[in-house]
LOTIKE-608941 format. One record per residue (C-alpha): residue in three letters; x, y, z; residue number from 0. Coordinates in steps of 0.5 Angstrom, whole numbers, plus 500, padded with zeros to 3 digits. Layout:
% residues N
REC residu xx yy zz num
REC ala X Y Z NUM
...
This chain:
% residues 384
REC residu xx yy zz num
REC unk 668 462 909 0
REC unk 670 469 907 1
REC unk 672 470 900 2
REC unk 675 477 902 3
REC unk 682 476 906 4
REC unk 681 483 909 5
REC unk 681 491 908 6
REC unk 688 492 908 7
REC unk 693 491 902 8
REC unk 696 486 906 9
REC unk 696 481 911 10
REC unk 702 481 916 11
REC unk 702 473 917 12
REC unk 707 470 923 13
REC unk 709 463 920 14
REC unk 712 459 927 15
REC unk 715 452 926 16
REC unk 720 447 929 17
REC unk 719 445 936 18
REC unk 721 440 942 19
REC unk 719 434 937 20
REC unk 722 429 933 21
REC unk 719 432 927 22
REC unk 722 438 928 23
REC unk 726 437 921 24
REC unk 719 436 917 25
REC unk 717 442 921 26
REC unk 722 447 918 27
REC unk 720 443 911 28
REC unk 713 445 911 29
REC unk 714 452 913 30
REC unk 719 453 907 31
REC unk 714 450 902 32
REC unk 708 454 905 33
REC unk 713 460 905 34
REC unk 714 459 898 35
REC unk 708 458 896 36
REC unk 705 464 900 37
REC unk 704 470 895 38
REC unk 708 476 898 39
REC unk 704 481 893 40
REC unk 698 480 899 41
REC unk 701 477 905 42
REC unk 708 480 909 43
REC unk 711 474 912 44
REC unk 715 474 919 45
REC unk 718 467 921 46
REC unk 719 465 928 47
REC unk 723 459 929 48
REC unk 722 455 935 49
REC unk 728 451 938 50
REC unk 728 445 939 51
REC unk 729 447 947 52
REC unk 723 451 946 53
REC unk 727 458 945 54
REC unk 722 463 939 55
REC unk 728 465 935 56
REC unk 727 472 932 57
REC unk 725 473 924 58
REC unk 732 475 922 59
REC unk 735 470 925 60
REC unk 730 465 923 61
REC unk 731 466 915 62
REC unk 739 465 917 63
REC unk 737 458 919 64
REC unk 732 459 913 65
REC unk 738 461 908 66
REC unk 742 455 911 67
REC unk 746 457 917 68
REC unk 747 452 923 69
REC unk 740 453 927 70
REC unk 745 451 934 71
REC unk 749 457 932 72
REC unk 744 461 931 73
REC unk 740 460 936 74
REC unk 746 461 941 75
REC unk 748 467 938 76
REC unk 740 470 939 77
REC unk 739 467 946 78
REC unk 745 471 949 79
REC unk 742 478 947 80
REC unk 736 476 951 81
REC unk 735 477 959 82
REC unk 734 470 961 83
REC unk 731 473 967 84
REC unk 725 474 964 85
REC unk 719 470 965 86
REC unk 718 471 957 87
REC unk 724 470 955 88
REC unk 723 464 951 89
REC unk 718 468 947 90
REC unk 720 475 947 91
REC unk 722 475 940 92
REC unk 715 475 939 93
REC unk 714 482 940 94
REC unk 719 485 935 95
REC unk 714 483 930 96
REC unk 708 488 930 97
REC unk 702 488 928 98
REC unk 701 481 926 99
REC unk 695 479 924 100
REC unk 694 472 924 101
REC unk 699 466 926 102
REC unk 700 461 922 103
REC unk 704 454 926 104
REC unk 706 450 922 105
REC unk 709 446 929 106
REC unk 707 439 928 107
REC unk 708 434 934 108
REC unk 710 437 941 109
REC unk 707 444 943 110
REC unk 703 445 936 111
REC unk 698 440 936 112
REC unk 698 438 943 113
REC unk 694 445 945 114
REC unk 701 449 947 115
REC unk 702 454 942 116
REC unk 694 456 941 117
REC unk 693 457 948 118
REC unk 699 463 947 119
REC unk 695 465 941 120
REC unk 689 465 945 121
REC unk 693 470 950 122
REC unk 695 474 946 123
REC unk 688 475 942 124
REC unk 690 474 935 125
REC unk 687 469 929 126
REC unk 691 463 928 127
REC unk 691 457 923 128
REC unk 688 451 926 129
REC unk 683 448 932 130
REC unk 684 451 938 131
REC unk 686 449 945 132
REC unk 682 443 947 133
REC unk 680 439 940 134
REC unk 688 440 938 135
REC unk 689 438 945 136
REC unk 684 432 944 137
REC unk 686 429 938 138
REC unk 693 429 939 139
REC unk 693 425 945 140
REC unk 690 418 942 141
REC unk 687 415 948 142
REC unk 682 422 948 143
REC unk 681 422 940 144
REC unk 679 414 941 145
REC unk 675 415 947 146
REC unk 671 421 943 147
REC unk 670 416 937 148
REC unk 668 411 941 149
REC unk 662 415 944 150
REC unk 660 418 937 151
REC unk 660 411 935 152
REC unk 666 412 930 153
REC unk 669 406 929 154
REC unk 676 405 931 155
REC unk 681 399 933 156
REC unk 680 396 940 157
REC unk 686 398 944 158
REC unk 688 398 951 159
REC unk 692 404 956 160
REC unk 698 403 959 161
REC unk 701 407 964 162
REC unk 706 407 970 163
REC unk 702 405 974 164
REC unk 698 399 972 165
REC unk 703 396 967 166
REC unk 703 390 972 167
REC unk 696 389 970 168
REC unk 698 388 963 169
REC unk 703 383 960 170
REC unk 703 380 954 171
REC unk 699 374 956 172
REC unk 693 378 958 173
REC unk 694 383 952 174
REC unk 693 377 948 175
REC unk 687 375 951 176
REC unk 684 382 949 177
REC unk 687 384 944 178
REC unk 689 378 939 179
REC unk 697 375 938 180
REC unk 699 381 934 181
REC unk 699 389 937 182
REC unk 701 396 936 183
REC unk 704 400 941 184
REC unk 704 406 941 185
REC unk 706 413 945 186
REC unk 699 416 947 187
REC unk 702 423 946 188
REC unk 707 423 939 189
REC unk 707 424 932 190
REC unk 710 420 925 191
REC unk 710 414 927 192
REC unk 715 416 934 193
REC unk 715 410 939 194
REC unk 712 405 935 195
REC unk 712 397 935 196
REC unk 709 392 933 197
REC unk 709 386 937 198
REC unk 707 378 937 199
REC unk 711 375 943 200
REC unk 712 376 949 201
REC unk 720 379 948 202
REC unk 717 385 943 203
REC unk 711 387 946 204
REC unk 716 388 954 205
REC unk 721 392 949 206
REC unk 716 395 945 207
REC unk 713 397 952 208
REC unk 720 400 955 209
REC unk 722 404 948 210
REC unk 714 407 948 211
REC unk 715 410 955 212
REC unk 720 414 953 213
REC unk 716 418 950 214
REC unk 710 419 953 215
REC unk 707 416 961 216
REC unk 700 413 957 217
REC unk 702 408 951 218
REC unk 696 405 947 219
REC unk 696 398 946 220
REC unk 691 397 940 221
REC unk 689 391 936 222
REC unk 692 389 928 223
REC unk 687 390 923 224
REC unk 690 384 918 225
REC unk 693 386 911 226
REC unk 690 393 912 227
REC unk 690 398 906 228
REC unk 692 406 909 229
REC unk 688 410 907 230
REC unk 688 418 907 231
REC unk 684 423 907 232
REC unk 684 431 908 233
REC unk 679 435 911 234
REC unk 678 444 910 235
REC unk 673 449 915 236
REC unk 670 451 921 237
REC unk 663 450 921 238
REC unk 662 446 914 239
REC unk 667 442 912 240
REC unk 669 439 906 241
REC unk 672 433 905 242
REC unk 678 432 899 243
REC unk 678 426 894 244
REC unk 681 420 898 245
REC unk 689 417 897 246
REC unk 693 411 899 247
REC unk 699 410 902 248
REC unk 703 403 900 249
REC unk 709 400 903 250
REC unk 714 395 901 251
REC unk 712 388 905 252
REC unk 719 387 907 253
REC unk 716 394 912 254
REC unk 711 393 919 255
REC unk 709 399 916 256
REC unk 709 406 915 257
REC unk 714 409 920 258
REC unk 719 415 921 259
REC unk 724 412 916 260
REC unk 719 412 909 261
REC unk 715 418 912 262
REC unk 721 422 911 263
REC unk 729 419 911 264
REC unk 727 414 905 265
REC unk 720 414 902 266
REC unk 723 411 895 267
REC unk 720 404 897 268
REC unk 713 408 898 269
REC unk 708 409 892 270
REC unk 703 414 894 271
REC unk 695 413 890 272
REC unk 692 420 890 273
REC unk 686 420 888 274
REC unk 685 412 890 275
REC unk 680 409 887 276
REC unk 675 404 891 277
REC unk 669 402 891 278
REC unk 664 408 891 279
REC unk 661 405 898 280
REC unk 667 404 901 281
REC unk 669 412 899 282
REC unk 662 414 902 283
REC unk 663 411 909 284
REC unk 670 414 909 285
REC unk 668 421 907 286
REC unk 662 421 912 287
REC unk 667 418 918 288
REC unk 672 423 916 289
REC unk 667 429 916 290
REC unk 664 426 923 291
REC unk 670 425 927 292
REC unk 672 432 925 293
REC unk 666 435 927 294
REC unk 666 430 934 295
REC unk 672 433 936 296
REC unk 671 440 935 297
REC unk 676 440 929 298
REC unk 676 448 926 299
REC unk 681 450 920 300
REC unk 684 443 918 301
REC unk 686 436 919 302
REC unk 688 429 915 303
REC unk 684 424 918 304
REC unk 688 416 917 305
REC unk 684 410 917 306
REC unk 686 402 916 307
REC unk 681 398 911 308
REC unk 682 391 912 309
REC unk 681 386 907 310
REC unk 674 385 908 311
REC unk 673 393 906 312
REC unk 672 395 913 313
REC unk 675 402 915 314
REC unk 677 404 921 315
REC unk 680 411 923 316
REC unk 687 410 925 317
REC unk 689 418 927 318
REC unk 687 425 927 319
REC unk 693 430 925 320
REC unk 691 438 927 321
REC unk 697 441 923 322
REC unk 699 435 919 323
REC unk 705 435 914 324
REC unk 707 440 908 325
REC unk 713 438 905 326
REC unk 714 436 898 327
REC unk 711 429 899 328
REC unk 705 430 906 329
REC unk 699 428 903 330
REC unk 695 433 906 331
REC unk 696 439 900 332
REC unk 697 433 895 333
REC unk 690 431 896 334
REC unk 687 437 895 335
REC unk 691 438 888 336
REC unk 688 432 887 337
REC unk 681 436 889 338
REC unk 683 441 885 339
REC unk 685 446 890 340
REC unk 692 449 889 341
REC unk 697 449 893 342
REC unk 697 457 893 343
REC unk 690 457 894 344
REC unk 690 452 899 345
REC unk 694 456 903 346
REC unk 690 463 902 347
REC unk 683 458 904 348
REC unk 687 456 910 349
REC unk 688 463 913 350
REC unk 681 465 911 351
REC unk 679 460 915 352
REC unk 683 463 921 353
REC unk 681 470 921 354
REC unk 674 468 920 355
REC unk 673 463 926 356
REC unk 677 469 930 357
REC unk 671 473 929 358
REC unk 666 467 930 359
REC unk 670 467 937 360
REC unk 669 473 938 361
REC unk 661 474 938 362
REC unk 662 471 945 363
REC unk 660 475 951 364
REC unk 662 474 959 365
REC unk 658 475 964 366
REC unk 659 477 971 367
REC unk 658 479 977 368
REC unk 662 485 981 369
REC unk 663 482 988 370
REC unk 661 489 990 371
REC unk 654 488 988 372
REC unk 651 481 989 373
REC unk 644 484 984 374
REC unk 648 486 979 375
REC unk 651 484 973 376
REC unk 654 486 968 377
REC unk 657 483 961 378
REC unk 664 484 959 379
REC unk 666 483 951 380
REC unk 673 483 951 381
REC unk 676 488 946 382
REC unk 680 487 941 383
């Protein structure tokens, strides 16, 4: 990772969040956090709001929103002054900011961590915060996360998928069989806790079922890990990664678990544990797993990975979040305050580390040959 950020005096950072997902409202909490936290003396920020129906608003309508104007009013306001006949119309506030030169997303769920935004990045051939395109894809998606753990010989919960198209094939009966009397389900493709039950009979997995398939069409059945301890850890880099001290997450019993309510509406009954003390074993197999899955799954920037322990002391990786949470209470920045990075330097480490990847990438050559000489090849490198 470069020490140096760049020549210039300054670096113009484009900071994109909201989005189309439940977590649109914790996305607009995080880039203020990382705004504020931002030292301006070397870094000249625009804000790119994305709409919850996918529409980028532009920086000055974006710090209205910011400042606390109605985003429904604003983004009416900005969406009429734009052509809506333009196939980029949905973007096209992109182009008023020049010069930009690293994108910083901050779009949890939907769009930002499924792959969506790093493909445009890609496009437009600028540095970005974050993994690109497939490994956000893949961690994203659980059945795909579950499937890569499972070959590298991660551990991780014994699930089943269910689509559409094969939900004849699995009642509660045959999950049971499988899976055991009490299960998870989950949306393979969601975020904080969206779409998630916990089932025991017949009634609640059917319910469970029907609520998750609003969600997403691939909905994860995974077995339950009994009395689990929630265990976090946050990891930072490309090529080498480190790994942060560990931290814990406990819930009031009378909650199932950790869901959307105590993430983010009311986390007065939850006590977070940063650092965590556990056994120095148990600590080492956390970490070798953490920094593991984050090289399996080609993860590039950052991710907090979240395992269950069981009562036995047994960790299992629960799941992977590319662009995970920076609001006043997201363990990802606690627990590397809590390692001894700050919130600034974090921040600073984060953007290097984008810039740094852009130019790894940027290393690659193209080779092809010209349809008009069959003998000859030529290579292309695009240029900047």
């Amino acid at each position: 990772m470069s020490d140096k950020m760049d020549t210039k005096a300054k670096l113009h950072v484009g900071l994109l969040f909201g989005g189309n997902s439940s977590e649109h409202d914790v996305s607009k909490r995080s880039a203020h956090n990382i705004y504020d936290a931002m030292d301006k003396s070397r870094y000249d920020v625009s804000l790119f709001l994305l709409t919850r129906d996918g529409f980028v608003l532009s920086d000055a309508a974006s710090r209205r929103v910011f400042d606390g104007e109605d985003e429904a009013a604003v983004a009416a306001e900005e969406q009429a002054q734009v052509d809506a006949t333009n196939p980029l119309a949905p973007i096209w506030n992109l182009s008023q900011a020049k010069d930009i030169d690293v994108f910083f997303p901050i779009i949890h769920g939907n769009l930002g961590e499924d792959g969506t935004i790093q493909g445009l990045f890609r496009l437009l051939k600028k540095p970005f915060v974050g993994s690109g395109v497939l490994a956000s894809a893949t961690a994203f998606d659980k059945d795909m996360t579950k499937q890569v753990l499972t070959t590298h010989g991660i551990r991780n919960t014994k699930y089943v998928v269910i689509t559409p198209d094969n939900r004849d094939e699995y009642d509660y009966a045959t999950v049971q069989e499988k899976l055991g009397t009490n299960v998870f389900i989950k949306p393979a493709n969601q975020g904080s806790s969206v779409g998630i039950h916990k089932a025991g009979n017949a009634q609640e997995f059917n319910e469970g079922i029907t609520d998750a398939f609003r969600y997403d069409f691939k909905v994860l059945v995974e077995e339950t890990i009994a009395g689990p301890e929630e265990v976090e850890i946050s990891i930072l880099g490309n090529e080498h990664p480190q790994a942060s001290k560990l931290g814990a997450i406990r819930v009031p019993e009378s909650d199932v678990f950790y869901d959307y309510n105590n993430k983010f509406v009311d986390a007065s009954g939850v006590t977070f544990e940063v650092p965590v003390e556990l056994p120095a074993e148990l600590t080492t197999e956390i970490t070798t797993m953490g920094l593991r899955t984050y090289a399996a799954l080609g993860l590039k920037g950052m991710a907090r990975i979240d395992y269950l322990v069981s009562q036995d002391g047994v960790p299992y990786v629960g799941e992977v979040n590319t662009l995970p949470g920076f609001t006043n209470i997201s363990l990802y920045p606690q627990l590397w305050q809590a390692s001894g990075i700050s919130y600034e330097d974090l921040i600073d480490r984060l953007i290097a580390l984008a810039l740094d990847e852009f130019k790894y990438q940027d290393e690659l050559a193209y080779d092809f040959i010209p349809l008009d000489d069959n003998s000859a090849a030529s290579t292309y490198k695009p240029k900047k």
